[in-house]
C-alpha positions in Angstrom: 0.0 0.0 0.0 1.4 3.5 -1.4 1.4 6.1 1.0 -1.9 8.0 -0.1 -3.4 5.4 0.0 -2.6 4.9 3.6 -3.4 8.1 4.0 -7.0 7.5 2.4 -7.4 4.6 4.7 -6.2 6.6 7.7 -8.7 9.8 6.8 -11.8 7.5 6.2 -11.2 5.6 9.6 -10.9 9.2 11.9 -14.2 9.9 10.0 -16.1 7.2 10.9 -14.9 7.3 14.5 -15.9 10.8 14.5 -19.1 9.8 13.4 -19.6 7.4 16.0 -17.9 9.7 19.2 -20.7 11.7 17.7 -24.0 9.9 17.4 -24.7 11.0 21.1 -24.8 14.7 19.4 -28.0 13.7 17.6 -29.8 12.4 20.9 -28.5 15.9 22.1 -30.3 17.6 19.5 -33.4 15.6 20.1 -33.4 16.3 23.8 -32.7 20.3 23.6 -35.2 20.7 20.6 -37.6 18.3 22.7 -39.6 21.0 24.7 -40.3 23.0 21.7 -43.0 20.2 19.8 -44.1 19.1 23.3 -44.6 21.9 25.9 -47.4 22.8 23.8 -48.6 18.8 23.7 -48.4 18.9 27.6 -50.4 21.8 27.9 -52.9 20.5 25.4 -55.9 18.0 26.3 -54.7 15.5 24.2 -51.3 15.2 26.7 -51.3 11.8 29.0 -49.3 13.8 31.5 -51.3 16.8 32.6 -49.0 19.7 33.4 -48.7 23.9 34.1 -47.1 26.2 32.1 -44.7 26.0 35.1 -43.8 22.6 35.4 -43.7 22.7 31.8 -40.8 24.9 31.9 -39.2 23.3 34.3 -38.6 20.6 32.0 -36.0 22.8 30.1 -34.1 23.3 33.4 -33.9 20.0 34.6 -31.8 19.1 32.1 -29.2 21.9 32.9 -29.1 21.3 36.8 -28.2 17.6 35.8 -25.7 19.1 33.1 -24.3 21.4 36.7 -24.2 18.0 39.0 -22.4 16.5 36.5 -19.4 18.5 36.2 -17.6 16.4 38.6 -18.3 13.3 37.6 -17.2 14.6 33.8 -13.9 15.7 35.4 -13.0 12.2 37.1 -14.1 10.2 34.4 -12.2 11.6 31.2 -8.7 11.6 33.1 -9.1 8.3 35.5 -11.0 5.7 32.7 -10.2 7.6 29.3 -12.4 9.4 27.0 -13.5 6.1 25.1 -14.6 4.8 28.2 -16.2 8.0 29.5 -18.5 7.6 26.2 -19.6 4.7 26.6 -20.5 4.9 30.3 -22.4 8.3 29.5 -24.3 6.8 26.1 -25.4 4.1 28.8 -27.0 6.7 31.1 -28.2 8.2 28.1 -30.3 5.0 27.1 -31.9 4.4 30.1 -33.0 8.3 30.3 -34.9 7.8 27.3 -36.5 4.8 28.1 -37.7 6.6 31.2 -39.1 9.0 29.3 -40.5 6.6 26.7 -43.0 5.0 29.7 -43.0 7.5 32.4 -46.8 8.6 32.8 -46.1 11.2 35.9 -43.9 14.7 35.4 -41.7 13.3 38.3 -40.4 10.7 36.1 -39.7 13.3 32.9 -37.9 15.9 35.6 -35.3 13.1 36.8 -34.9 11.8 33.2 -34.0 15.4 31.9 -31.9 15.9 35.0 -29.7 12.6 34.5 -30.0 13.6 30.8 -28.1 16.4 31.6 -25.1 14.8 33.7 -25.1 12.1 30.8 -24.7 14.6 28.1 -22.1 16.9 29.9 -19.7 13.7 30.0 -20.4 13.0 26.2 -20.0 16.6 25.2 -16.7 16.8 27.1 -15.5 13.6 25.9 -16.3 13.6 22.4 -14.6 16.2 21.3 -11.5 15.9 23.1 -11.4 12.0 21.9 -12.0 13.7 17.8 -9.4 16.4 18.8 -6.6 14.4 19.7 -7.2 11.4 17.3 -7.5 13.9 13.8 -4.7 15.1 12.0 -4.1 19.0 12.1 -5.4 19.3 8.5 -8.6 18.3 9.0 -9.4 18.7 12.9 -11.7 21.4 12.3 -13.8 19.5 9.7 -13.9 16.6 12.0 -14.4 18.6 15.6 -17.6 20.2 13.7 -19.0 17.4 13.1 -20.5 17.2 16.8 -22.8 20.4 15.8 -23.8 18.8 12.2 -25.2 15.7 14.4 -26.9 17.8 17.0 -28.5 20.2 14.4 -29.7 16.3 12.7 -31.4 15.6 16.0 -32.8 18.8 16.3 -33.8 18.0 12.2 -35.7 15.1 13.8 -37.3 16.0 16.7 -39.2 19.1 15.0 -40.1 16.8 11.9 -41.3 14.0 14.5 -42.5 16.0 17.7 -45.8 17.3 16.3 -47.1 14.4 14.3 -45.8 10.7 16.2 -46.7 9.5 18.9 -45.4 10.4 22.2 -43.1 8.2 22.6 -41.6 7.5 18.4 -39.2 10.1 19.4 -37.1 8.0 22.3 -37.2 4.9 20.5 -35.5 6.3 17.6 -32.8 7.9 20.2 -32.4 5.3 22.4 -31.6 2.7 18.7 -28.9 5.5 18.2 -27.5 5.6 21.2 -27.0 1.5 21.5 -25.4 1.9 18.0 -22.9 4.2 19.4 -22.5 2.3 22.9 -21.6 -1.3 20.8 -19.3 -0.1 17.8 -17.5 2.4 20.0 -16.5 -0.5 22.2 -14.5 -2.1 19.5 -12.6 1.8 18.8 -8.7 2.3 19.9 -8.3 4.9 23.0 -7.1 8.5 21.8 -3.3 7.9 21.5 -2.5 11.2 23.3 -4.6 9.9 26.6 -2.6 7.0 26.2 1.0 8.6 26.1 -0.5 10.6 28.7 -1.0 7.4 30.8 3.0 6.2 29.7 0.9 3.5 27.8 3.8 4.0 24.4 2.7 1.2 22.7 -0.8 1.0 22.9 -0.1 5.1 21.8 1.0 3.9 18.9 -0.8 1.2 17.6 -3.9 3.5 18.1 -1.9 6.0 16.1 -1.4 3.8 13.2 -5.0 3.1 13.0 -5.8 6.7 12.8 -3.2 7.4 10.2 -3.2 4.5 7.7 -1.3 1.2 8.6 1.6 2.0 6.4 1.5 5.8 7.3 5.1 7.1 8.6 4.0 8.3 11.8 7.3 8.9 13.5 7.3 12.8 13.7 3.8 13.0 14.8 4.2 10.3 17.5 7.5 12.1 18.7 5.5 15.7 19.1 3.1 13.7 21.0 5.6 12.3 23.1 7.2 15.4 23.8 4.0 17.3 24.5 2.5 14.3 27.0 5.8 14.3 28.6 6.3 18.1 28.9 2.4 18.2 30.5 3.1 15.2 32.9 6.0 17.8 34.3 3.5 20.7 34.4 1.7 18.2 37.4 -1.6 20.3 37.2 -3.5 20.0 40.2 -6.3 22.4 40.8 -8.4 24.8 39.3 -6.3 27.5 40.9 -3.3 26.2 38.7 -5.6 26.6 35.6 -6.3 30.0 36.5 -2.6 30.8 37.6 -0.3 29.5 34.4 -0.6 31.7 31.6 -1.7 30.2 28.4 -4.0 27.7 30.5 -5.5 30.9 31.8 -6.2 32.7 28.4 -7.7 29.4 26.8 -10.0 29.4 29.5 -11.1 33.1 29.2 -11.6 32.4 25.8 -13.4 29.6 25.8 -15.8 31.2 28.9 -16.5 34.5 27.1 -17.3 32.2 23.5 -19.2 29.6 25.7 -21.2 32.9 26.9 -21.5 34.6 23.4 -23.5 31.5 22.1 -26.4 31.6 24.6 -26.4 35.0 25.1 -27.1 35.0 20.9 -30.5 33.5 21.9 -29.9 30.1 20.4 -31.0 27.5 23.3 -33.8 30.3 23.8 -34.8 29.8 20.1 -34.3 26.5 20.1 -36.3 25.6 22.9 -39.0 28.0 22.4 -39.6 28.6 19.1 -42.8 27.5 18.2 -44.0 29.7 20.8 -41.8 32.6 19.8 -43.6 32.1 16.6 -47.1 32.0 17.4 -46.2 35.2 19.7 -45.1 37.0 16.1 -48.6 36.4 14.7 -47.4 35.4 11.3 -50.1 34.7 8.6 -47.8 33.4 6.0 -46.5 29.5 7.8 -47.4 27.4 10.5 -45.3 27.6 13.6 -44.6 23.3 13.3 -43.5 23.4 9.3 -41.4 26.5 9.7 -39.4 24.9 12.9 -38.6 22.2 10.3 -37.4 24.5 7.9 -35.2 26.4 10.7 -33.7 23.2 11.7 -32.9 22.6 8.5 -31.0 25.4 7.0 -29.2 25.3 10.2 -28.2 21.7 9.4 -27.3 22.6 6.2 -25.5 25.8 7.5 -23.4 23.4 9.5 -22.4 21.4 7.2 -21.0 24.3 5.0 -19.2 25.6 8.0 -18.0 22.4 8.7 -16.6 21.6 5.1 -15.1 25.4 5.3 -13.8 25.7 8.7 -9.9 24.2 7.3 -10.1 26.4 4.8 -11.3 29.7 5.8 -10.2 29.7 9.0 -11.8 30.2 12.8 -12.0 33.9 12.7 -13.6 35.1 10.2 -16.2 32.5 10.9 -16.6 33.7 13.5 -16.4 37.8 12.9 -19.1 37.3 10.3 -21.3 35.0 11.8 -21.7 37.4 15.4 -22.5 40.7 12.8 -24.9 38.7 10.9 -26.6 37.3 14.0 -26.7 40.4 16.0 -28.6 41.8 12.9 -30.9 39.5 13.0 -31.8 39.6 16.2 -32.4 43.1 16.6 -34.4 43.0 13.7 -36.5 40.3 15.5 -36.7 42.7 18.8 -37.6 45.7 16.7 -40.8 43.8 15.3 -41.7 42.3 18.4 -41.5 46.2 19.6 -43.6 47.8 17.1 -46.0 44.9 17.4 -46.3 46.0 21.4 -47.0 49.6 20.9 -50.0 48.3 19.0 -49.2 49.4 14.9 -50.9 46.4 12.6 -47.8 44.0 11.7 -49.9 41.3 10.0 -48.8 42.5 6.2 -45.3 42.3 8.1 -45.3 39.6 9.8 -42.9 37.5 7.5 -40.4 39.9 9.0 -40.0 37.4 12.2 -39.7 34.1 9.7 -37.2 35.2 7.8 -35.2 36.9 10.8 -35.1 33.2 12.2 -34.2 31.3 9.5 -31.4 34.1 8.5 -30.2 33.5 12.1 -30.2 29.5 11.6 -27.9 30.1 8.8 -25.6 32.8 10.1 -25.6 31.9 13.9 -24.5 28.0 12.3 -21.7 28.8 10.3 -19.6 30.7 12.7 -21.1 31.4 16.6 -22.6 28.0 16.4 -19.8 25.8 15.3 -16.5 27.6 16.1 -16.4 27.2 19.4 -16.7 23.5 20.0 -14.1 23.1 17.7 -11.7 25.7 19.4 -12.6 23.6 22.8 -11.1 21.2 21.2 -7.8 22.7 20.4 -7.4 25.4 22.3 -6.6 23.7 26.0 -3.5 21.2 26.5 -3.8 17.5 26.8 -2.4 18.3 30.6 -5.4 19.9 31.4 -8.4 19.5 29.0 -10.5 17.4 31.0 -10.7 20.4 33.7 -10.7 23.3 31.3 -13.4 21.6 28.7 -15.1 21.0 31.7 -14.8 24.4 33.2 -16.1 25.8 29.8 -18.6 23.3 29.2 -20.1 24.7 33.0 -19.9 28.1 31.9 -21.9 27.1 28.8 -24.1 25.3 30.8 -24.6 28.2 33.3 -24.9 30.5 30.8 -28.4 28.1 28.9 -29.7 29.3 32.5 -28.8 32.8 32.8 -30.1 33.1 29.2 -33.0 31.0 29.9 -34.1 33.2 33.0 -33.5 36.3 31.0 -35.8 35.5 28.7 -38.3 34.4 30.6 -38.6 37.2 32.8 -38.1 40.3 30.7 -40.6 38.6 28.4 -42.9 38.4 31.1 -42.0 41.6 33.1 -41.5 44.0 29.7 -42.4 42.1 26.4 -40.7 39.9 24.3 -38.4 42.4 22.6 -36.4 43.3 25.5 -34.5 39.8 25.7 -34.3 40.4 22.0 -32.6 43.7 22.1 -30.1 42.4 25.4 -29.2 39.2 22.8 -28.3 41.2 19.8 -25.9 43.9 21.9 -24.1 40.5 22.8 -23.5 39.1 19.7 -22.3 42.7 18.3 -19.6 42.5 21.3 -18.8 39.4 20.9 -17.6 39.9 17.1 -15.2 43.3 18.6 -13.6 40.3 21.1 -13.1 38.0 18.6 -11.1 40.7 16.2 -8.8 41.4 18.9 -8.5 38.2 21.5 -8.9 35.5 19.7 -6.5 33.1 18.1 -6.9 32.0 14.7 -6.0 27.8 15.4 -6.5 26.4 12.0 -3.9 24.3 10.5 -1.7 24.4 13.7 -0.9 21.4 15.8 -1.8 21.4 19.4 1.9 23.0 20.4 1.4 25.5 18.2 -1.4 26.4 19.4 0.1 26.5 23.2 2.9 28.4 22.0 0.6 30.8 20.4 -0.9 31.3 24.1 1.8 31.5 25.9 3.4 34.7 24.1 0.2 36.8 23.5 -3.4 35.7 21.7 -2.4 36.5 18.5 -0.5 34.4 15.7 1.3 36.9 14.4 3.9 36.8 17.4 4.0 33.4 17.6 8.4 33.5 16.9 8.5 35.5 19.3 6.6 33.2 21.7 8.8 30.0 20.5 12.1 32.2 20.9 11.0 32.7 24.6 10.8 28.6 24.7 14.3 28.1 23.0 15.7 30.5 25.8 14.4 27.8 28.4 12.0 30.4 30.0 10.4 28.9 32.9 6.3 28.0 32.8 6.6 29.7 35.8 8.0 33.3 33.9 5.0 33.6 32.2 2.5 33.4 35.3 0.6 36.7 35.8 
């Protein structure tokens, strides 16, 4: 076998264990874009479970207290038993949640679900993508990191298509057969080779590295950057969150990766997404029904994902990202200025595709850059060292922000109208693009050194020599605390 064709061989097989780290993503999808098709069921007549507006709610924040209570558990489990391991156990979880909520006939039962839901999915969405970012190649490690939010946006795809016209419980089935697919092939894939060298486990490191790369690939280089890399962040001996904090480049990746983690709820879209057949009916439109045009928002975003996704290696992180928040923050405020005119009482209805086609503009410009970007720069953007706390650290503070964003929303809707979140939401995703221009590294193409290197001299690529002279001058970690 020549070497592109080991190369071939070696691209197809990261793909399809990408695919598989990933199915979980769809389930994800399913359960955030859950409440949307069925709050409305549950406060119908037709539902089997009689609930209030409140408890009905409540069912959106169950599953972010359980993503909270599991930040502990996500920490423990991706250093001491692997990320392989970690996504099984949490696909297993997963499984039984939906069959919980496949039979449950009380709101009791549907509360815990979500809530164990919600520990289940911060363990997979911690663990996935540090298992694709260490197992890809620096070429295409954005395509493959993005492929988490192509699967999620597919289960979102799904539950809007199915929520409103199966049966109650059509939706888990079809979750819970994803989920087992993922639990029984995933037990047959190799460990990430960098948790491996991590664990001084060299030759298990590199037999998982040959499968990754092609049999026949000359892996050598790559294998010795690893090395050097797990060797250099064994000596680092990380400890605490206080360390994080302390050491410079840890520090900056995890300001980054709060402030971006932030920036995507506080751009509406778990708001949207779990509201938005209400947010719909509340614009009064006369040209679509709520149901068909929350399928037609799920799929452009899928659609958007997928382009951004394909893109990402080739256009880079940034601009992605600069365009997308402009482009969101538009579209939001257009959406608040609507739902503002509407209020002071002015006839919207020969306007009222103006709220339509502000959302589906967002699906496709919140996707391709707000919406993708950062799960792939989690990815990248923390050392092997530490990655298990600091993807778990931003994964909390994405978690915490869904409920700031959540009660925002809620409560200025209720207390003022349903343009004030609107206006808040846009301000954020304006700022967010002015960070991003000036704070943010551009990662694509660079290995996961470079990248470090990159944060320990300043957040910008540009002074990257510099930051590698400062290495060759055998500066000490401790030098560059602050």
């Amino acid at each position: 076998m020549d070497d592109s064709s080991s190369g071939v061989m070696g691209t197809f097989f990261q793909l399809f264990a990408s695919v598989i780290a990933n199915l979980m993503a769809i389930t994800d999808g399913m359960t955030m874009g859950w409440t949307a098709p069925m709050i409305p069921y549950f406060l119908s007549e037709e539902s089997h479970i009689k609930m209030t507006r409140s408890q009905a709610e409540w069912l959106e924040s169950c599953i972010l207290i359980g993503a909270i209570l599991g930040l502990p558990f996500t920490i423990y489990f991706v250093e001491k038993i692997g990320r392989r391991k970690s996504l099984i156990l949490s696909t297993a979880l997963l499984i039984i949640c939906w069959v919980v909520i496949a039979v449950g006939d009380r709101v009791e039962y549907l509360y815990a679900a979500r809530l164990f839901k919600g520990l289940g999915l911060n363990m997979a969405f911690v663990a996935a993508p540090m298992y694709v970012g260490e197992i890809a190649h620096k070429k295409i490690r954005g395509f493959l990191s993005s492929i988490t939010f192509v699967m999620m946006l597919i289960g979102v795809l799904l539950i809007y298509g199915l929520g409103p016209f199966v049966p109650y419980f059509v939706p888990s089935v079809i979750a819970g057969v994803v989920l087992l697919i993922e639990c029984v092939v995933f037990y047959f894939l190799p460990e990430s080779p960098y948790y491996l060298m991590m664990n001084n486990e060299h030759e298990a490191a590199k037999e998982s590295l040959k499968r990754f790369r092609g049999k026949d690939a000359n892996i050598e280089e790559e294998l010795k950057e690893i090395t050097e890399t797990a060797m250099k962040e064994r000596n680092e001996q990380i400890k605490s969150l206080k360390e994080l904090y302390q050491v410079k480049n840890y520090r900056k990746a995890l300001q980054i990766m709060f402030i971006l983690n932030f920036a995507q709820l506080f751009s509406s879209f778990e708001v949207i997404m779990m509201n938005l057949h209400e947010i719909l009916e509340s614009a009064g439109s006369i040209y679509m029904n709520p149901s068909i045009a929350a399928i037609i928002f799920a799929a452009i975003m899928l659609v958007s994902a997928i382009v951004a996704a394909a893109t990402m290696d080739s256009f880079g992180r940034k601009v992605l990202l600069v365009v997308s928040c402009i482009l969101t923050g538009i579209c939001l405020l257009v959406l608040a200025i609507y739902f503002n005119v509407k209020a002071m009482g002015f006839d919207v209805e020969k306007i009222s595709w103006i709220p339509i086609a502000s959302v589906m503009v967002y699906a496709a410009v919140f996707k391709v850059g707000l919406g993708m970007v950062p799960i792939v720069m989690t990815a990248e953007i923390f050392a092997s060292k530490i990655k298990a706390i600091g993807m778990t650290a931003a994964d909390g503070a994405y978690v915490l922000a869904s409920i700031i964003a959540l009660q925002v929303y809620f409560n200025l809707k209720s207390a003022f109208g349903i343009y004030v979140p609107f206006y808040i939401f846009s301000g954020c995703a304006f700022s967010t693009s002015i960070y991003v221009v000036f704070f943010v590294p551009e990662t694509k193409g660079k290995s996961l050194e470079d990248i470090q290197r990159m944060l320990r001299g300043r957040v910008d690529d540009n002074v990257e020599k510099g930051a590698e002279a400062a290495q060759e001058t055998g500066e000490s970690p401790k030098a560059n605390l602050g």
